[in-house]
N, C-alpha and C positions, 0 to 999 in steps of 0.2 A: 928907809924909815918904815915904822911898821904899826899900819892904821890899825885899829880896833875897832869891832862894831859891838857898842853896849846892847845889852837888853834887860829887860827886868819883869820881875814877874810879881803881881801880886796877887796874894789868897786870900781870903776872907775863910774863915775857919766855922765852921761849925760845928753841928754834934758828928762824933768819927763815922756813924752810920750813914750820915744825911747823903744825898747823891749832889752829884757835881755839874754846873752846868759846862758848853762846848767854849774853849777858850777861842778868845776874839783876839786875831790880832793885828797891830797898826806897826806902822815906817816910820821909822823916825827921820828928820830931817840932815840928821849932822852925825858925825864920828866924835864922840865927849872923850874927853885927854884922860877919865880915868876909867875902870876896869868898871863894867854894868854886873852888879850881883844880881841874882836872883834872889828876892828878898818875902819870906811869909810872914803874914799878918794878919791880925784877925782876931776874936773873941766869938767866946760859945753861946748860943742862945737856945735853950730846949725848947722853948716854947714858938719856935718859928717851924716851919714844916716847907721850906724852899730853902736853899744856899744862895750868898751871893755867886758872883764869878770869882772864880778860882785862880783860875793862869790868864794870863794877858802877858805876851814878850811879842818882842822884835823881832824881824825878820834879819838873817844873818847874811852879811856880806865875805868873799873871799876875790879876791884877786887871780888870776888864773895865769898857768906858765912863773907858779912862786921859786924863785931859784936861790931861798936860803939855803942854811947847813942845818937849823933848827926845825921842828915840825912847826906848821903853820897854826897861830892861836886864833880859835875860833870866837869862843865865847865860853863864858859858866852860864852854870844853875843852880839854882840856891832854893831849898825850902824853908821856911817860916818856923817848919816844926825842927829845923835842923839846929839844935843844942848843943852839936858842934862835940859831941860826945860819942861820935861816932857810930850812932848808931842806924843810921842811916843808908840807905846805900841806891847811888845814881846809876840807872838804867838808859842806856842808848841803843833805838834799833831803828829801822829804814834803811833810806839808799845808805849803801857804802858802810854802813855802821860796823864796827870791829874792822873794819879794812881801809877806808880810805878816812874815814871819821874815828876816834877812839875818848873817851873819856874817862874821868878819875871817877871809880866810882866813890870816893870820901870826899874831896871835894867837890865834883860838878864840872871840872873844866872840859871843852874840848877843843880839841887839834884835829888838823889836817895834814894827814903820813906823806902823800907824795903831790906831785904836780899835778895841778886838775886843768882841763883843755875844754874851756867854755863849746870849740865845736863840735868836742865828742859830747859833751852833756852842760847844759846850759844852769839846773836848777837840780836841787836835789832835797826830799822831802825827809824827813827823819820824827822819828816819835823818843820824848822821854819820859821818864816813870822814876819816882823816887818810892824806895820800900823799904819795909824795916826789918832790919838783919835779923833780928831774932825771931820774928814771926813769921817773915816772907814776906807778907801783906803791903798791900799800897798803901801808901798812907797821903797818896795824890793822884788825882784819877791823870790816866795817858793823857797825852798831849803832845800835836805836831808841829813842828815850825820849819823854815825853810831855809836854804840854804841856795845863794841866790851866788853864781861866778860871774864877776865882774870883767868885759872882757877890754884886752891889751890890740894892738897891731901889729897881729903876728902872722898874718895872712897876706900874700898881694893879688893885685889881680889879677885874672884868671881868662882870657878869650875862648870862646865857644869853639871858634875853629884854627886850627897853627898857620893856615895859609887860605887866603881869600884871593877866588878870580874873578874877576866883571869887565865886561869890556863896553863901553862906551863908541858912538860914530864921532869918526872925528871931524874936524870943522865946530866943534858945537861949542854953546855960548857958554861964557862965563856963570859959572853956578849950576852946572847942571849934573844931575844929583847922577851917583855912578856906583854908591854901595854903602852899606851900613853897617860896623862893625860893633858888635858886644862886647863886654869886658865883665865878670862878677869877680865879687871879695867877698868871703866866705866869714867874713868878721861879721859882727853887732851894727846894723844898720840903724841900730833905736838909741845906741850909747856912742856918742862922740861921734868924729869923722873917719870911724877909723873903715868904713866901709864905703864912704863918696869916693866913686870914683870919679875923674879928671881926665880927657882922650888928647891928643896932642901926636902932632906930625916932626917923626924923627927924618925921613929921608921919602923923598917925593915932591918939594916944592922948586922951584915956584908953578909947579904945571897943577898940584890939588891941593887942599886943603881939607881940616876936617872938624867938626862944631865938636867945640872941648866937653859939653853934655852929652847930647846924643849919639857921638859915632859916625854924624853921618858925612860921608867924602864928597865931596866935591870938584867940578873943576874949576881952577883959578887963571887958566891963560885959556887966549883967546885965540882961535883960529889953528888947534892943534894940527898939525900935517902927518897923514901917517904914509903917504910917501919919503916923508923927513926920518921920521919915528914910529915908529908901532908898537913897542912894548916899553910900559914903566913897570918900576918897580919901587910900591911906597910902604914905607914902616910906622907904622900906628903905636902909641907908646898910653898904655891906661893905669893910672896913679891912683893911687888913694890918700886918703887927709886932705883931701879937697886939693892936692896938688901941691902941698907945701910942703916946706924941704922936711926930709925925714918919713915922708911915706912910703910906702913899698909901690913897686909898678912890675909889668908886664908888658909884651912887646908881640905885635901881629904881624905879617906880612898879606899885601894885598898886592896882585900880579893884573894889573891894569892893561888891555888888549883894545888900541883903536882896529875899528874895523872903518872899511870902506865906503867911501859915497861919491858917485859921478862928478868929479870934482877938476877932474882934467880931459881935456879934448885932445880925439887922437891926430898925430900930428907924422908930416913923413920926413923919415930920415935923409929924403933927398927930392932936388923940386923937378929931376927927369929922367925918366927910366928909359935904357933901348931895347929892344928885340930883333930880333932877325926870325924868318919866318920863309921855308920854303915855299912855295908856289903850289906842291901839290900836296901842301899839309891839310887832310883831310877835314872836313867841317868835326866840327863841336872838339876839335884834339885842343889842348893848350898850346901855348904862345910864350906864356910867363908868367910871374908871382914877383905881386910886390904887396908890401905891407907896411900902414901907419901903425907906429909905435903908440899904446896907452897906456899911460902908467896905473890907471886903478886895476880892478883883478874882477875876475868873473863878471855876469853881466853886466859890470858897470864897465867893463873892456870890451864888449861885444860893437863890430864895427860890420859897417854893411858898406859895400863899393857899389857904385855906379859910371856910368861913362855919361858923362853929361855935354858935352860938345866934341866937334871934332871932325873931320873928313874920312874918317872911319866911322862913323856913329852905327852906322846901318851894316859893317863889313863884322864888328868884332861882339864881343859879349864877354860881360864878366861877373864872377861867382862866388863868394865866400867860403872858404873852407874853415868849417863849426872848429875843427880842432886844434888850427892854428893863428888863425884870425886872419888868413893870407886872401888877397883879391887874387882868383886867376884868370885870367884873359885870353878868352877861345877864340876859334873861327867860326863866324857865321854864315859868312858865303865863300865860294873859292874862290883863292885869290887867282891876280893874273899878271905876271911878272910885265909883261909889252902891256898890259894896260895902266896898270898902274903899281910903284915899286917901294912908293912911301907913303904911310899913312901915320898922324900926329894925331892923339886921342887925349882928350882930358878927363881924368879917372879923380873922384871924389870920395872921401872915406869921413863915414858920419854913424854918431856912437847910436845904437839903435835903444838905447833906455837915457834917457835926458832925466837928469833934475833940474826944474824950473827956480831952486834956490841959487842955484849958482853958472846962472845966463849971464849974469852978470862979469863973469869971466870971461864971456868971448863965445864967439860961436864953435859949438862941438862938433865940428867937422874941419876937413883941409882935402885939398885938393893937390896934383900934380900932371906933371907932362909923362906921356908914354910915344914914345916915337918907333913903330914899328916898320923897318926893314923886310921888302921883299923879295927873295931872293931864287933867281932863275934856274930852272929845271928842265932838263930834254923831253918835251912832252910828246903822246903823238901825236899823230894828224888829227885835225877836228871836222868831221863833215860841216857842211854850210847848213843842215837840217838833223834833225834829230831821228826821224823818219822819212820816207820817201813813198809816193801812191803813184804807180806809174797803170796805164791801159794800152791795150793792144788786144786788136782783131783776131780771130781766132784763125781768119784767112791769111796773116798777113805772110808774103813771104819770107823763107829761110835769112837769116841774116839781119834782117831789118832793126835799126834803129828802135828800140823803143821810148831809152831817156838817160838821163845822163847826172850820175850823183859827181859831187866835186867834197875835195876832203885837199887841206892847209896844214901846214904846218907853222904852227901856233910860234914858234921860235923867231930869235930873231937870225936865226941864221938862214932862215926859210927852206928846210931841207925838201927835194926833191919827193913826190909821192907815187908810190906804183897802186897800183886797183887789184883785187882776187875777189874773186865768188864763194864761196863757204859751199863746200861739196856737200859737207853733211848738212844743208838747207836748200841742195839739190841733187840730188842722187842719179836723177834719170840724166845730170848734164843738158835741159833744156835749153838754161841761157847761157851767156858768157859775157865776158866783158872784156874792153880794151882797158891792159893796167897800163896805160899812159894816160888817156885823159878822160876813164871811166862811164865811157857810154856802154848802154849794156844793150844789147842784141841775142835775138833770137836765134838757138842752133839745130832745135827739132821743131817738126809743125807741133802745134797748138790745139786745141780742142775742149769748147767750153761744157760742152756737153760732161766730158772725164772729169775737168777739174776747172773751177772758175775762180780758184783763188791761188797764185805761188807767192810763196812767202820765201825769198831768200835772205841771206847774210853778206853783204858787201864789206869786205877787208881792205882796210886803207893802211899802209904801211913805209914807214919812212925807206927809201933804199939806201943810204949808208946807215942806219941802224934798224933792220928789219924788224927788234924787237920792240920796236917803239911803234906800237900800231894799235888803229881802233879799228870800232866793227857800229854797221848800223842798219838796221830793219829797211828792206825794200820790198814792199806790196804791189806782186802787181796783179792786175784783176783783167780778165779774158771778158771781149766784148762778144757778144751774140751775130752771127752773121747766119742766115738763113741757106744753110746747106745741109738741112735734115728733110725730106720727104714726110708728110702728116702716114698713120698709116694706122690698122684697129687696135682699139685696147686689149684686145681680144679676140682667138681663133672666133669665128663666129659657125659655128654648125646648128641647123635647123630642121625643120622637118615642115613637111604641109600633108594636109590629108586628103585622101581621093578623091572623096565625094567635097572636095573644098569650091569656092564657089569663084568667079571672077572678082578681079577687086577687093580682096581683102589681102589684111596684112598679116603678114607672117612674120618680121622681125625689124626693130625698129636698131640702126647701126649711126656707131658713132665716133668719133678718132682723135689722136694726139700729135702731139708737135713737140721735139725736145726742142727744139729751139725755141727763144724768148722772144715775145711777143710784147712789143709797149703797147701796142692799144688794142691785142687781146685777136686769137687767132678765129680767123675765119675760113671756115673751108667747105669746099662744094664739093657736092658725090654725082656720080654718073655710072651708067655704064659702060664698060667697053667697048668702041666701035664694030667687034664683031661679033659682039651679043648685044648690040642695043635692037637690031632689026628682026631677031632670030630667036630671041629669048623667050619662053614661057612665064618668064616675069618682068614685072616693073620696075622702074626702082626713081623714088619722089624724094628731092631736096627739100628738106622743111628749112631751108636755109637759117637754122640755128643749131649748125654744128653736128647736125643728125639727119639721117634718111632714115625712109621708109621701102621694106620692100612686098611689092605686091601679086599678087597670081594673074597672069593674062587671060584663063583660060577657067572654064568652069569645072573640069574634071582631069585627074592624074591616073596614072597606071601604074603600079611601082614593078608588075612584071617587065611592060614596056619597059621604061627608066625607073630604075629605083634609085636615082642621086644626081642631080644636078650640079655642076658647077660655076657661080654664076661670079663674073670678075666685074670688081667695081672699082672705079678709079676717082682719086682723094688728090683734089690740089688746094694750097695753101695761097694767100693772098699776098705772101710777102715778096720782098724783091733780092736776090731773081726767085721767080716762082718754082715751087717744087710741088711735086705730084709722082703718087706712086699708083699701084694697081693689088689690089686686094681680091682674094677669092672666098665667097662664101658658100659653102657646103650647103644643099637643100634636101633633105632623103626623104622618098613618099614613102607614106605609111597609110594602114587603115586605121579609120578614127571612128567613133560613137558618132551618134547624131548631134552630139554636144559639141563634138571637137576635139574631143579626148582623144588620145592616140591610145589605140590600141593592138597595134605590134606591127614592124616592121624591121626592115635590115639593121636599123639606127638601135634596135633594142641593147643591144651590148652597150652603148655609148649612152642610153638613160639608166639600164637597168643593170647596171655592173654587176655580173656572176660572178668573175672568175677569182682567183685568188690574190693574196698578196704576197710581195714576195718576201716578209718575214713567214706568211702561214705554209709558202715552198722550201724556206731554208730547216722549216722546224721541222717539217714531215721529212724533208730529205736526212738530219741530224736521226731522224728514230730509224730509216731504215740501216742506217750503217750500223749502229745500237744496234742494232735483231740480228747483221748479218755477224758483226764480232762476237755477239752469243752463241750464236748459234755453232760457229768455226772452234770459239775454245771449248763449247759442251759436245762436240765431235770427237777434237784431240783429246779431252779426259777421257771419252770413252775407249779410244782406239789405246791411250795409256793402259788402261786399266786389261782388256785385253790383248794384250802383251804376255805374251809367257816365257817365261824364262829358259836359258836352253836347258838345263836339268832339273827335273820337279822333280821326278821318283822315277826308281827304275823300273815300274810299271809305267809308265808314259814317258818313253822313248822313240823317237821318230827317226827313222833311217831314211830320210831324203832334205838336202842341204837346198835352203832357199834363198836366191841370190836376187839382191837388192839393185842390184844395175842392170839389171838388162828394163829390157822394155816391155816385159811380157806382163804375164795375169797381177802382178803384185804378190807383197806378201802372205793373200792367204789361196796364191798358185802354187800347192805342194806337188804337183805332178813335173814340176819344169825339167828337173832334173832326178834320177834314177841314183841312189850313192850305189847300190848294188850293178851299174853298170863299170863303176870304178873302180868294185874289187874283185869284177867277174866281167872283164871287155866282150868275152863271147858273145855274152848274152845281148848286146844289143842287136836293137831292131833297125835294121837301116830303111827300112820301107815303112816304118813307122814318122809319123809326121808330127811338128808343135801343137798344141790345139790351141795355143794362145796367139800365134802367127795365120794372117792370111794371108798368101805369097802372092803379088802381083800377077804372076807370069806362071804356071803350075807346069815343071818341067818333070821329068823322071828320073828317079835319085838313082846315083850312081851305085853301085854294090863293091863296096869294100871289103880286101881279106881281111878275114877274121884274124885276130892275135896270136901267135903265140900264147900258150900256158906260160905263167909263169913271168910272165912282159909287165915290165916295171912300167908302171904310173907313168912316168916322168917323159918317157918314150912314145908312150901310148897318145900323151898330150900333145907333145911337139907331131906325133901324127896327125891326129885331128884340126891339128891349128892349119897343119898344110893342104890338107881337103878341102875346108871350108873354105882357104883363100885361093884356092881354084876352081871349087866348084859355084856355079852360076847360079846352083838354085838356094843359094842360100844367103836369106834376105839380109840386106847391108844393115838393118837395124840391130839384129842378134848377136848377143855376147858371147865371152867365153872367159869363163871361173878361173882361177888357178888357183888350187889348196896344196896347203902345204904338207909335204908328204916324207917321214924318214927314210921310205928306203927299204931293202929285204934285211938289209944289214945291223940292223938294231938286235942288239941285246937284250932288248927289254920289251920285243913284240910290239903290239899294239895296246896301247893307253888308252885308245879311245873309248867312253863312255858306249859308245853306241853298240857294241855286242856285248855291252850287259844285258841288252834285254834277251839274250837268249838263253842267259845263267837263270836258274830258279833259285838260288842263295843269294846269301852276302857273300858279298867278297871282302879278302882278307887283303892290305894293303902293309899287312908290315912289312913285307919284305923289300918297301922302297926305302926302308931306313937304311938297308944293306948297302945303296947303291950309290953310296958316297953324297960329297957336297951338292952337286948337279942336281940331285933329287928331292934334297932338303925340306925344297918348298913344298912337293909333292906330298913327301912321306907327312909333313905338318897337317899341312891341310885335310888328307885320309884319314890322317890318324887320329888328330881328333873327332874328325863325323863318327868314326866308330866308337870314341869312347864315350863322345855325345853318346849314341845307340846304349853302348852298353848301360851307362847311367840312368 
C-alpha cells in the first residue's frame, strides 16, 4: 500500500516586481487519502509596498529500502499562476535532484528513481523554482523543502567485540558481577523500536545470567569449583524491537575463566612413609621425599614441612623443595647403627598462604608418619678421645711408658684392633707404639731444650679389614728436668787500665739457663778455687743473677802481663744442681786520666782494621782481571810478531828454528846452522850451545869430517849415534829431523831458501812440464807471477 505525503502551498500574489518573503514551513499531522496540490492564490494590490508569504508546504516523507517496480511518488507542486496552459515550467535542484529525485517539469510531480537507505542518508534538502518558458524568468521566488526517510528494520544488532574473556574467583557469591557486554543497531533510535535493543542468555546457564537492558553478566550458582570446572563458555543473544517476535538479533561469545583461591588443604596420599638410611650417610645428605597433594595451583599450593614430634626430632631435618613442593628429610647428626636403628618422625605439611574465608573447611594442613630405618655399616675403629695430651721427662729412660690411647670397633661384630705411628708425624722414629693394646713408648732420648712439643698421628686399624681405619692427634709435650749448666750470654772480653786504682769495677757479668725454671732461676758466681787466692781480681755476687768484677791491686803493667785469664764458676739453684766454669778475658792497656783506653794489645778487638772478607774476595776478583789482561795483551802481541815463513825474497833467513827443544825459544836463530846441513864440513865440533849450560863441562870429542858428497840422511843417523854416546851432551837437547829428497831428484831443490842468492825473479813455468805431481806447485807459482805481472 502506498502512503502519500500531501503538501500545499500558498501565494498571495502581488505586483510581479514586489519581492518575496522566506517560505515557512509546518508538519503535518497525518497522510490525507488524496493527492496535496500546490495550489496559488492571491490578488494584486499596487498600493501595498510588502508581499504577503508566498510558499508555505509540507515537509515530505519517503519510506526507505522501497522495493516497488514503479518509481516512488513523492509529491507535486503547483503554482497559482499555473493556467494550466502550459506555460510554465517546474524547476528541481539539491540533494539528489536529476538523479535520485526527478520532476515533470509541466506538471510539478516528483518521484523517487531508486531505493534510498535512511543509514546512508537520513534527510535530503531540495529547492524548487517555477519559471516561465517563454521569458526564462521566475515568476516564484526559490524555495526549499525537505525530504525526510522514514526508517524500516533492516539493521540488527551489532557487538562491539566477536569474543569476550573475563574471568571471575571461584567460590564466589551469587550475583557477582564478571562482564558487560554491548550490542548497537544502526537503525532510528527516535522512530519506533526498531533500534531497542534486548540482551538474553542462549548457552551458559544455570551457572550466569545476564540483565536483558544493560549486558551486564553475572553469576547465578553458588559455590562454583574450579577444581570441578574452570572454563565456561556463554552465548549472549542482543535483539531488537524490544525483543518481540520479528526483530533482528546478533550473538556474542563470552569465555568465562575461574581462577584460583586457597580453598583446599594439602593432604597426604598416605598416612606412613619408610626409609632406610645407612649409618654413615653423611650429615645434611637426604634420606627421602615425601609430598602432600593440593589441589589449588601456585601459591595457593605452596606447602611448607615440618617435623613436629618424634624420637628423631633432634637426629633429622626437613626442607622444602620451591619447585616441586616435595619435603626432604636430611641427617642432622650421624647416625649410629649399635645405638640406635629406628627412628619414627612425625612430618606436618601446612599451606603457607591461608585464606581466613574459607577456615571453615578444616584446618590447612595434615600430617603423617615417617619411619626411618637404620641401617649397619663396617666402620672403623673409634678412639675413646678425639685427641690425646700425654707428658714425659726429658730424662726419662729409653723405652718407657708414657700413655696409652685405646680405639673400638664400633660394630657389632667387635673386630679386633692393631695400633701404627704415622711415620710422616714422626720422622726422627722417636716414639713407637705397641699395636696390640696401644701404649706408646719412648725409642730415642728426649730433649726439651731441641723440641718441647711432638705432635704425632696414631693409626688404629681393624686387622681383618685393614682398610677400615682411623687416625687421631697425640700431643705429647717434653717436661723440663735440670740438666743444662747456667753459663754467659756472652764471650765476655775486657780490658782494665794501668794507672787503675784498687776496687773498682771493670765489668758487671751475668748468665742463662736453657732449662725452665717455675719460680725463676737463681744463680751464684764465684771464682775458681785456684784463682780465688792468686787472682789480681775480685769477683762480688750481687746475688740478682749478676756479678761484679773488681781490681785487687792499684797498678797493671801490660809489659809484665798484658791479658789475664780469669775463670768464674756459675751454679744454678735447681735440683740436681749444675754449674759450669766460665773464662773471662781481662787485657791491660794504657788509659787517660779519664779512663779512657788509649792503646793496647786488645786494640784490634775495639778498633777493628783489617778487612772483610767480601773487600778480600773483590780485590782478589781484580787481580786475576789484570793478570788475564795482561796474558791475552802478551799473546796479541807475540801474534802480531809472527812472521810468516816467505815475506819476499829480500828477507829470507837460512837457519831453521826448532820449537821442541828446550833451548833459547823462538827468537834463538843461532840454534841451529842450515848451512851445516848442506856443507857437514863445515862444522865446528869445539864450538859449544850458548843456550845450554852443561852441568858437568867435559872435552868434546873430535869427529871425522864427512865425506863430500854424503847424503843428509847418513850424516843424521851419524849424529844421532854420537850424541847417544857421547857424555857430554846434555839429556835435555834435541834433534830435528827434516825432511830431505835425496841427490836423486829431478827437479833439484825447490826450496825457497837459495832464492835469496838469485837477484831476479824466477821463472816457475816449467813446473807445468812436470806432470800431475806438480800441478799444485806449478798453480800456486803461477799465479804469483801473473799476480806480478798484472
Amino acid at each position: 500500500m502506498r502512503t502519500y505525503h500531501c503538501f500545499w502551498l500558498l501565494f498571495w500574489a502581488g505586483q510581479p516586481h514586489q519581492s518575496f518573503l522566506t517560505p515557512l514551513s509546518r508538519r503535518t499531522s497525518g497522510f490525507p487519502e488524496k493527492e496535496k496540490i500546490l495550489v496559488l492564490s492571491g490578488n494584486s494590490r499596487q498600493d501595498l509596498h510588502r508581499s504577503k508569504r508566498s510558499w508555505m508546504w509540507n515537509q515530505f516523507f519517503l519510506l526507505e529500502e522501497y522495493t516497488g517496480t514503479d518509481y516512488q511518488y513523492v509529491g507535486k507542486l503547483h503554482s497559482d499562476q499555473d493556467k494550466g496552459d502550459g506555460s510554465l515550467k517546474y524547476i528541481l535542484s539539491g540533494d539528489g535532484a536529476g538523479d535520485l529525485f526527478i520532476i515533470n517539469e509541466n506538471t510539478g510531480d516528483i518521484q523517487a528513481t531508486k531505493r534510498l537507505d535512511r543509514e546512508e542518508k537520513p534527510v535530503y534538502i531540495l529547492r524548487a523554482q517555477a519559471i516561465n518558458r517563454r521569458t526564462g524568468r521566475p515568476v516564484e521566488p526559490e524555495s526549499e523543502f525537505i525530504i525526510k526517510i522514514h526508517d524500516i528494520n533492516d539493521n540488527e544488532p551489532m557487538f562491539t567485540k566477536d569474543v569476550y574473556n573475563a574471568s571471575i574467583p571461584e567460590m564466589s557469591d551469587v550475583g557477582t558481577f564478571v562482564v558487560q557486554v554491548t550490542a548497537t543497531d544502526a537503525d532510528d533510535p527516535t522512530y519506533g523500536n526498531s533500534a531497542k535493543v534486548v540482551y538474553s542468555i542462549l548457552q551458559g546457564q544455570p551457572y550466569f545470567s545476564v540483565e536483558s537492558e544493560t549486558g551486564i553478566i553475572k553469576t547465578a550458582l553458588l559455590n562454583m569449583d574450579r577444581e570441578n570446572r574452570e572454563q565456561y563458555q556463554v552465548v549472549i543473544q542482543a535483539k531488537d524491537m524490544g525483543g518481540q517476535m520479528g526483530g533482528l538479533s546478533g550473538t556474542t561469545t563470552v569465555n568465562i575463566t575461574l581462577t584460583d583461591v586457597n580453598d583446599n588443604p594439602p593432604r597426604f596420599p598416605q598416612s606412613t612413609y619408610q626409609f632406610r638410611a645407612p649409618e654413615s650417610t653423611p650429615l645434611d645428605s637426604p634420606v627421602g621425599r615425601i609430598k602432600a597433594n593440593d589441589a589449588d595451583v601456585d601459591e595457593n599450593a605452596e606447602i611448607e614441612y615440618s617435623i613436629t614430634e618424634g624420637d628423631g626430632y633432634d637426629m633429622f631435618g626437613i626442607t622444602t623443595d620451591k619447585d616441586t613442593q616435595e619435603g626432604i628429610i636430611t641427617v642432622k647428626k650421624a647416625l649410629d647403627f649399635e645405638n640406635k636403628n629406628l627412628y619414627i618422625l612425625k612430618v606436618e605439611a601446612t599451606n603457607t598462604h591461608v585464606d581466613p574465608r574459607f577456615l571453615y573447611l578444616g584446618p590447612f594442613k595434615d600430617s603423617a608418619t615417617v619411619r626411618i630405618q637404620v641401617e649397619d655399616v663396617d666402620e672403623p675403629p673409634m678412639f675413646s678421645r678425639p685427641a690425646y695430651i700425654m707428658e714425659v721427662k726429658e730424662d726419662v729412660p729409653l723405652n718407657s711408658i708414657i700413655g696409652t690411647v685405646t680405639a673400638q670397633d664400633p660394630d657389632a661384630a667387635k673386630n679386633p684392633v692393631k695400633y701404627s705411628v704415622d711415620r710422616h708425624t714422626d720422622m726422627d722414629r722417636v716414639f713407637n707404639i705397641n699395636s696390640g693394646n696401644g701404649s706408646i713408648f719412648t725409642s730415642k732420648p728426649l730433649d726439651r731444650e731441641t723440641l718441647l712439643w711432638h705432635n704425632i698421628t696414631v693409626i688404629a686399624a681393624e686387622i681383618n679389614n685393614p682398610k677400615q681405619s682411623s687416625r687421631v692427634p697425640v700431643f705429647i709435650k717434653v717436661l723440663d728436668v735440670n740438666d743444662n749448666a747456667p753459663e754467659f750470654p756472652m764471650f765476655y772480653e775486657t780490658f782494665v787500665c794501668e794507672n787503675a786504682k784498687a776496687e773498682q769495677l771493670i765489668q758487671t757479668l751475668s748468665a742463662v739457663d736453657k732449662d725452665d725454671s717455675y719460680n725463676g732461676h737463681q744463680f751464684s758466681f764465684s771464682l775458681a778455687p785456684e784463682a780465688a787466692g792468686s787472682s789480681n781480681f775480685t769477683l762480688q755476687d750481687n746475688r740478682d743473677n749478676t756479678a761484679g768484677i773488681f781490681t785487687r791491686k792499684t797498678r797493671y803493667n801490660r809489659h809484665e802481663t798484658s791479658t789475664y785469664f780469669l775463670p768464674v764458676v756459675i751454679t744454678d739453684n735447681d735440683y740436681p744442681i749444675q754449674s759450669s766454669t766460665e773464662t773471662v778475658t781481662i787485657r791491660v792497656c794504657a788509659c787517660d786520666h779519664r779512663g779512657k783506653m788509649l792503646s793496647c794489645n786488645a786494640e784490634a778487638l775495639i778498633h777493628p782494621t783489617g778487612l772483610s772478607t767480601g773487600a778480600l774476595i773483590a780485590i782478589l776478583l781484580c787481580i786475576i782481571i789484570l793478570l788475564v789482561t795482561v796474558v791475552l795483551f802478551a799473546a796479541l802481541r807475540r801474534q802480531r810478531k809472527k812472521e810468516p815463513l816467505i815475506i819476499s825474497k829480500e828477507d829470507i833467513r837460512d837457519n831453521i828454528v826448532s820449537y821442541n827443544d828446550e833451548g833459547g825459544g823462538e827468537e834463538d836463530t843461532q840454534a841451529f846452522d842450515i848451512g851445516t846441513l848442506r856443507n857437514p864440513e863445515a862444522i865446528d865440533d869445539n864450538k859449544l850451545r850458548r843456550d845450554i849450560v852443561p852441568e858437568t863441562l867435559f872435552m868434546p870429542r873430535r869427529t871425522a869430517a864427512a865425506r863430500d858428497n854424503t847424503d843428509v840422511r847418513d850424516f843424521i843417523n851419524q849424529r844421532l849415534k854420537e850424541n847417544d854416546t857421547d857424555p857430554t851432551a846434555p839429556p835435555y837437547d834435541s834433534l830435528a829431523t827434516y825432511a830431505y829428497e835425496g841427490n836423486g831428484s829431478v827437479a833439484e831443490s825447490l826450496s825457497s831458501l837459495e832464492s835469496v842468492t838469485t837477484d831476479g825473479d824466477q821463472d816457475y813455468d816449467y813446473l807445468s812440464d812436470w806432470g800431475p805431481r806438480f800441478k799444485k806447485l806449478a798453480d800456486m807459482y803461477g799465479s804469483m807471477d801473473s799476480d806480478k805481472d798484472s
